[in-house]
MARSE-718105 format. One record per residue (C-alpha): residue number from 1; residue in three letters; x, y, z. Coordinates in Angstrom, 2 decimals. Example, Ala and Ser with C-alpha at 12.3 -4.5 7.8 and 13.67 -1.06 7.14 Angstrom:
{1; Ala; {12.30; -4.50; 7.80}}
{2; Ser; {13.67; -1.06; 7.14}}
END
This chain:
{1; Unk; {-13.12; -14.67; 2.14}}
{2; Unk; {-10.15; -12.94; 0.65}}
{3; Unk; {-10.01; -9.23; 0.33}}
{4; Unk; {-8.52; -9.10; -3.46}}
{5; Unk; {-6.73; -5.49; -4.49}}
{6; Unk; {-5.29; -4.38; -8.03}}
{7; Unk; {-2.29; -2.33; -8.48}}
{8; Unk; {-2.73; 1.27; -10.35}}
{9; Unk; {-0.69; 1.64; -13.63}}
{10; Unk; {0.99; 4.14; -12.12}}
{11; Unk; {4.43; 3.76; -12.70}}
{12; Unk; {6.43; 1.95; -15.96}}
{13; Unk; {7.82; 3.79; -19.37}}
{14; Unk; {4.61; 4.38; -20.63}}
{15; Unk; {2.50; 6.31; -17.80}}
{16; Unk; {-1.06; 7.48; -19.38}}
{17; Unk; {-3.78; 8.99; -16.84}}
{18; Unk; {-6.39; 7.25; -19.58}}
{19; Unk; {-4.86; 4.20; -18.09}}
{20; Unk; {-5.01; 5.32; -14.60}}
{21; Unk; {-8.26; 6.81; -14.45}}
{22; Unk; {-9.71; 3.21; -16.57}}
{23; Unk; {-8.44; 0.87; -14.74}}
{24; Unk; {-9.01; 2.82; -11.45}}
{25; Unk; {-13.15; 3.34; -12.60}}
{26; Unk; {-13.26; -0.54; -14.01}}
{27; Unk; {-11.59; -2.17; -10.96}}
{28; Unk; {-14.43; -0.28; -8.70}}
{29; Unk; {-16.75; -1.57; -11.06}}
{30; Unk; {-15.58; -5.07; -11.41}}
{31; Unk; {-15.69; -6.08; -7.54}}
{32; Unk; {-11.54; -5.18; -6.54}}
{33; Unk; {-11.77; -3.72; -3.08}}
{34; Unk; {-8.67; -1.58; -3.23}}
{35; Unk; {-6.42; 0.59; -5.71}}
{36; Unk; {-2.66; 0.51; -5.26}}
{37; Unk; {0.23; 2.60; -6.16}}
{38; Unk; {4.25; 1.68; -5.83}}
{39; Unk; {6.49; 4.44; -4.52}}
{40; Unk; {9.91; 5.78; -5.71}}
{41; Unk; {10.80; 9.75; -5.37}}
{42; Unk; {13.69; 9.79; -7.91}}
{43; Unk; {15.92; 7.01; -9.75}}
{44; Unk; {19.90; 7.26; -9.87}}
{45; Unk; {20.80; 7.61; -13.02}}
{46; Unk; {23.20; 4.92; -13.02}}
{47; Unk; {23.16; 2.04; -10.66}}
{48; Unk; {19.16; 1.67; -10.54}}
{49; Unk; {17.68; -1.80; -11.08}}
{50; Unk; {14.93; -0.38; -12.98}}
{51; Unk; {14.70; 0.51; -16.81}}
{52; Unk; {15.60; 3.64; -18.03}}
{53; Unk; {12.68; 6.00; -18.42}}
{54; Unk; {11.12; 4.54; -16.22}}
{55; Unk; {8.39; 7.46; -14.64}}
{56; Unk; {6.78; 6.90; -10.93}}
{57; Unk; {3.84; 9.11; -10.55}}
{58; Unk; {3.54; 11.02; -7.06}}
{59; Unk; {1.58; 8.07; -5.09}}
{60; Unk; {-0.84; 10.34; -3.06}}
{61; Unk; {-1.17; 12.13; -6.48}}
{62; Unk; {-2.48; 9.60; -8.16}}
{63; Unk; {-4.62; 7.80; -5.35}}
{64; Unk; {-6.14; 11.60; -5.18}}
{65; Unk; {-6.94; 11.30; -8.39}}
{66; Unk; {-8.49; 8.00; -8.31}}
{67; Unk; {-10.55; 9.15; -5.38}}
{68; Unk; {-12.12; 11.19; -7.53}}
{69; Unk; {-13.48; 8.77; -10.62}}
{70; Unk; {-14.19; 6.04; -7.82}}
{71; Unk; {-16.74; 6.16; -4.75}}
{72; Unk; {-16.03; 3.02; -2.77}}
{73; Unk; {-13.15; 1.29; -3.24}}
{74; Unk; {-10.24; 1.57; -0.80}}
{75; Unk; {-7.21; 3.78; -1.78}}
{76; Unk; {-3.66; 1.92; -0.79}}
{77; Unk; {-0.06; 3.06; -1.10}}
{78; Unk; {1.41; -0.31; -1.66}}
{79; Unk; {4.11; 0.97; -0.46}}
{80; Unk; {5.36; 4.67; 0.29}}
{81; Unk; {9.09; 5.01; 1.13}}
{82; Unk; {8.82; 6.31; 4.96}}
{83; Unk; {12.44; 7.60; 5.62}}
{84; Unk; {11.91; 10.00; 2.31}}
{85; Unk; {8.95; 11.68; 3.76}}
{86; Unk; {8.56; 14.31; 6.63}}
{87; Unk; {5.70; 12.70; 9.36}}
{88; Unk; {3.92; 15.98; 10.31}}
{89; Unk; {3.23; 17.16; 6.53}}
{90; Unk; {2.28; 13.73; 5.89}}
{91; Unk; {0.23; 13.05; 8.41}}
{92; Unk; {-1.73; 15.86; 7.00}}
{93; Unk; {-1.53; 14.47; 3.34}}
{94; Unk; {-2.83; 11.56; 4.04}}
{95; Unk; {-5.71; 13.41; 6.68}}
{96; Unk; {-6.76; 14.91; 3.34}}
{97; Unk; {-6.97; 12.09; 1.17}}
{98; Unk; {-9.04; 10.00; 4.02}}
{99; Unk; {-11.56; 13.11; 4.05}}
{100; Unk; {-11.91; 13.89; 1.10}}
{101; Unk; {-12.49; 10.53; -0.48}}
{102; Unk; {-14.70; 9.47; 2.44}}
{103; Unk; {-12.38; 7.36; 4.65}}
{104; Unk; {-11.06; 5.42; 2.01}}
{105; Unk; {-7.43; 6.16; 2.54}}
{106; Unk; {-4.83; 3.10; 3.40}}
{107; Unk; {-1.12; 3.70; 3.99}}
{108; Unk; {1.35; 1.16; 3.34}}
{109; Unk; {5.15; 2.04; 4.34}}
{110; Unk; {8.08; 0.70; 3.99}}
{111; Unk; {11.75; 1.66; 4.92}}
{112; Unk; {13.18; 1.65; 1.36}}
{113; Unk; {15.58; -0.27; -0.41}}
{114; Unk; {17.69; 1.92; -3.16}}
{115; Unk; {20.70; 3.17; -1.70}}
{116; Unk; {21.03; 5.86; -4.52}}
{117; Unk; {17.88; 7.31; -4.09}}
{118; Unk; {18.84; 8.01; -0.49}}
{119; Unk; {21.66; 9.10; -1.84}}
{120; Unk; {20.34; 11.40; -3.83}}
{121; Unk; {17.73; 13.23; -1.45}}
{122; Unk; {20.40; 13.67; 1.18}}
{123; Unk; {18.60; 11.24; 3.65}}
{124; Unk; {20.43; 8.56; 5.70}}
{125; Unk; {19.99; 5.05; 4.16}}
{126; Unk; {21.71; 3.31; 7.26}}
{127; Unk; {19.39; 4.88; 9.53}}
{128; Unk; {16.01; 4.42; 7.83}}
{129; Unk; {14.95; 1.94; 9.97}}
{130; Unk; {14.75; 4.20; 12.68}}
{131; Unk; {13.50; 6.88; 10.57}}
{132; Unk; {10.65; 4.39; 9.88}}
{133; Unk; {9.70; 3.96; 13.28}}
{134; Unk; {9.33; 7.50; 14.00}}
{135; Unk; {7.54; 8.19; 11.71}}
{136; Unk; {5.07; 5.78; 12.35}}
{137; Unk; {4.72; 6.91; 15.94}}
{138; Unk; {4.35; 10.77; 14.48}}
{139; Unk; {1.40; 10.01; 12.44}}
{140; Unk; {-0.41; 8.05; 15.32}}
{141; Unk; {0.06; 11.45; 17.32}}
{142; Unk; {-0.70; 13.94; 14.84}}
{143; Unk; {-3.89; 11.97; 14.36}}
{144; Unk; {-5.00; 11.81; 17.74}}
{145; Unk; {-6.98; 14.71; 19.09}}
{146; Unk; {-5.25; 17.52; 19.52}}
{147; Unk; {-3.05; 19.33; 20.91}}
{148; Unk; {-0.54; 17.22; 19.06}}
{149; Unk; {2.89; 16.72; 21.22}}
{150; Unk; {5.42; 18.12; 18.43}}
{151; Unk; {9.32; 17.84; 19.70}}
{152; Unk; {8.96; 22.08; 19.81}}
{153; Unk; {5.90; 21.85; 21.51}}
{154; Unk; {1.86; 21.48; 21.32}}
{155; Unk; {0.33; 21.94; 17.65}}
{156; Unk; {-2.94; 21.46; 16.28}}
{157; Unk; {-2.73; 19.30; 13.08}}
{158; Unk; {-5.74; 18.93; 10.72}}
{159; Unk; {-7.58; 17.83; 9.28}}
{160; Unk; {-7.74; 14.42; 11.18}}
{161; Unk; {-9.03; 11.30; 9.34}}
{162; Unk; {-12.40; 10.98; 8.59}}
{163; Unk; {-13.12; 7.79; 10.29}}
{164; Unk; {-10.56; 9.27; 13.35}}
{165; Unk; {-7.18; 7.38; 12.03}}
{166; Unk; {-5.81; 5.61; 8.91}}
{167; Unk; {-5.15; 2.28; 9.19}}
{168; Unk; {-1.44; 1.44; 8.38}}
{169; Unk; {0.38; -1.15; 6.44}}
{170; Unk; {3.86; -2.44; 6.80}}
{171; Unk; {5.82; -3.45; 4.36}}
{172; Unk; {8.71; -5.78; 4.08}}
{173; Unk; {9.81; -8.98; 4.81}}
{174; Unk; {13.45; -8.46; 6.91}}
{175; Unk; {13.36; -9.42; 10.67}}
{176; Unk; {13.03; -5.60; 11.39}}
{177; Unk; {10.26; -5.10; 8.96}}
{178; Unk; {8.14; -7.65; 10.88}}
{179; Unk; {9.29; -6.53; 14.00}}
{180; Unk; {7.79; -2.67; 12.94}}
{181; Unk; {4.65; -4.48; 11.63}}
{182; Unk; {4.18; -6.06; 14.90}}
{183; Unk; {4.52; -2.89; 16.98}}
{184; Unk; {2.78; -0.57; 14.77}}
{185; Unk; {1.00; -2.04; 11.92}}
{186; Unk; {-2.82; -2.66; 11.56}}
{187; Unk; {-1.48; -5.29; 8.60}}
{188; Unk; {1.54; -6.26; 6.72}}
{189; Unk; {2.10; -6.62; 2.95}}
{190; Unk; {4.36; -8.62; 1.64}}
{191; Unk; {5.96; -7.61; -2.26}}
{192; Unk; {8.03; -10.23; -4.25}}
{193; Unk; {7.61; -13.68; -2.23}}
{194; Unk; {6.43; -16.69; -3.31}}
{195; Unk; {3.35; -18.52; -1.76}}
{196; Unk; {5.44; -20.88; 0.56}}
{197; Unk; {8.02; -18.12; 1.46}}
{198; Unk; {4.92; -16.05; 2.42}}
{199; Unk; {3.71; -18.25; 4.50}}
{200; Unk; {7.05; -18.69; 6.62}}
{201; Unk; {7.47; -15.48; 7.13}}
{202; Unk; {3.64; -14.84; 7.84}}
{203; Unk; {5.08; -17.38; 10.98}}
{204; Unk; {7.77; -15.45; 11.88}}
{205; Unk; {5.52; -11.90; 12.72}}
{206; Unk; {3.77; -14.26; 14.62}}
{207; Unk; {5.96; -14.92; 16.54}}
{208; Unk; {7.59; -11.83; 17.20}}
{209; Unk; {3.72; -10.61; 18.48}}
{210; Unk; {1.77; -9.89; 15.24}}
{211; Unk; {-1.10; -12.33; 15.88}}
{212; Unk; {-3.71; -8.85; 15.53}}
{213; Unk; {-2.14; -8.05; 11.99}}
{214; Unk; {-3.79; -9.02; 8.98}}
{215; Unk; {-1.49; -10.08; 6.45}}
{216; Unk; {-0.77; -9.76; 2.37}}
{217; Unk; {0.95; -10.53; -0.59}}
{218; Unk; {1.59; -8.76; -4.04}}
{219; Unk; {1.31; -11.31; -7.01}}
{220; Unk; {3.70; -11.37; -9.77}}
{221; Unk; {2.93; -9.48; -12.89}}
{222; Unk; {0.44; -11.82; -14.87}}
{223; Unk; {-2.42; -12.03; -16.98}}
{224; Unk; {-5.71; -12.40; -16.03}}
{225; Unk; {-6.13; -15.99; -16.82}}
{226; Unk; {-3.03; -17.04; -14.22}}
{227; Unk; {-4.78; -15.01; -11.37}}
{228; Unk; {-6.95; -17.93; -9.97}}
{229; Unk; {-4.04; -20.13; -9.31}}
{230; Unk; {-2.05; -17.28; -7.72}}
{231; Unk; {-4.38; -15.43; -5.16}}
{232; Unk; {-5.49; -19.12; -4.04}}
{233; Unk; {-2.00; -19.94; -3.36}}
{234; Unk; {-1.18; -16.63; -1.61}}
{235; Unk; {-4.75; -17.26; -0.07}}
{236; Unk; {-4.06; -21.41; 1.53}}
{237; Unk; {-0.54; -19.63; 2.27}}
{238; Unk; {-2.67; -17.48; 4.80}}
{239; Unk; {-3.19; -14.55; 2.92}}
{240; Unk; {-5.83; -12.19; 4.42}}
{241; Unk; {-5.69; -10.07; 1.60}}
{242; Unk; {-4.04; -10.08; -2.35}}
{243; Unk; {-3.14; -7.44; -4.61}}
{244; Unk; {-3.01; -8.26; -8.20}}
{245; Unk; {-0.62; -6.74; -10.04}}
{246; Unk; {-1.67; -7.11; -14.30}}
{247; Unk; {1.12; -6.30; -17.22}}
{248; Unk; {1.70; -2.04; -17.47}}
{249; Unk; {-0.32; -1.83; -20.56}}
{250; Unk; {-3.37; -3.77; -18.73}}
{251; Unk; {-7.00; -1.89; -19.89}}
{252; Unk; {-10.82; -2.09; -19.15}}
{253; Unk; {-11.15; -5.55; -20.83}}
{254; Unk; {-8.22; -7.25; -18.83}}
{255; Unk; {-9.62; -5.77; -15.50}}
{256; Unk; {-12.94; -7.00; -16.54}}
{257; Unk; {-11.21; -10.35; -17.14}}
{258; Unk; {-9.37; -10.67; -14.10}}
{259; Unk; {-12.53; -9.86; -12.15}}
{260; Unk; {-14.33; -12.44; -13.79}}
{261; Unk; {-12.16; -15.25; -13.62}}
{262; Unk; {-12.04; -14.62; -9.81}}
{263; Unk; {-15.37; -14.31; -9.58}}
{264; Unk; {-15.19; -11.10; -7.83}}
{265; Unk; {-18.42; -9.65; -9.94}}
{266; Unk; {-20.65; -12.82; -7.79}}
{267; Unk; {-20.19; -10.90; -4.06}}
{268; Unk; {-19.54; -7.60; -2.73}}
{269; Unk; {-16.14; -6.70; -2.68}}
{270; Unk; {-14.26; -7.86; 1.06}}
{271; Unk; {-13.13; -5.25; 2.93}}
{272; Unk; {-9.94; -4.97; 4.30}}
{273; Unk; {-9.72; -6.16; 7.80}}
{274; Unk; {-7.59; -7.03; 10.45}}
{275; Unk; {-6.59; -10.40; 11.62}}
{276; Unk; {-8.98; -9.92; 14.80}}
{277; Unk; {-11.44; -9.34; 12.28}}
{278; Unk; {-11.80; -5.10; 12.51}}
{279; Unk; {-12.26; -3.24; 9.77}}
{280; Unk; {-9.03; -1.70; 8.25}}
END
């Protein structure tokens, strides 16, 4: 069966953390197996595809703070812009959220896409590809036992993840993107392509050696009635797992709706897994 996920209000022109903290508590309750929060550090004031006023809260932020008014479900970053972020203080971040919430901590990456906001934090937007990579390969290391091989020498970095690691999730759908998923990722989540797009692609990280990564897909926006027709299509596209994304002003009752018309309140929710059939 499909793992099914929900994406966090998190981000929009209207932010409330009534809306957070509601739909994070009724998703739980409702049978979704995962939270999710979208990433951006800062928006260029001009030149950015995205409304103005638009607010992105801090993703580990606000999965922390989910953590806290859920006890089970999993806790995603669907997905965090790698090249922005510095591995070793991450590494711990995201240590801290897996402990503290009980090894419930997912981390989705992804190499970025807005020029400007590169731009704009001084970091190298031709380069964060390779950026990507290492930091990939950082938090691996700082999450094995220690002492940690830093470039200026041996370091103990804690706390390490409750259940040992975090599993990782790569996003994107360029040939690199796959490539990285294929070398590094436990699964790979696809934003922003339709069903039989997915499913090409899904071929293509095949190919290129991802047969052990489980792989996803992001529906459109849409209300809970459309949701049947969409996660089955992501689903026969070969789908291991779909996160449903409702409209930004989405409460209780459309959770509760969604839920229901997948009939996600009839079964325990599916974990996360990989393709090999491991737990995430």
């Amino acid at each position: 069966m499909t793992h099914v996920g929900i994406k966090l209000p998190s981000w929009g022109t209207r932010v409330r953390p009534e809306a957070v903290r509601e739909v994070a508590e009724a998703a739980e309750a409702c049978g979704f197996g995962s939270v999710w929060v979208s990433d951006h550090v800062v928006l260029p004031a001009k030149g950015s595809p995205l409304p103005p006023g638009t607010t992105f809260l801090d993703a580990l932020a606000t999965l922390s703070f989910a953590a806290g008014v859920t006890t089970t479900v999993q806790l995603a970053t669907g997905v965090l812009i790698a090249p922005l972020r510095d591995p070793v203080p991450l590494a711990a971040q995201i240590a801290s959220l897996d402990v503290l919430s009980g090894g419930r901590a997912v981390l989705g990456v992804g190499a970025g896409w807005l020029e400007g906001e590169f731009s704009l934090l001084e970091r190298d937007f031709a380069d964060r590809g390779k950026a990507t990579d290492l930091l990939l390969g950082t938090l691996r290391e700082c999450w094995a036992p220690d002492p940690v091989a830093l470039p200026a020498g041996p370091a103990s970095v804690r706390p390490k993840p409750a259940r040992g690691r975090v599993p990782l999730v790569v996003g994107g759908h360029a040939a690199p993107a796959l490539r990285r998923a294929a070398a590094h990722g436990d699964a790979w989540y696809a934003s922003g392509l339709a069903p039989a797009r997915f499913a090409a692609t899904r071929a293509k990280l095949r190919a290129l050696g991802g047969a052990h990564v489980a792989t996803g897909a992001k529906t459109p926006v849409t209300g809970p009635g459309d949701l049947p027709a969409a996660v089955g299509a992501y689903t026969a596209a070969g789908a291991d797992f779909v996160v449903v994304e409702l409209p930004p002003d989405a409460g209780t009752g459309d959770v509760r709706r969604a839920a229901a018309s997948l009939g996600l309140g009839d079964r325990p929710p599916v974990p996360l897994a990989a393709e090999t059939g491991g737990a995430l």
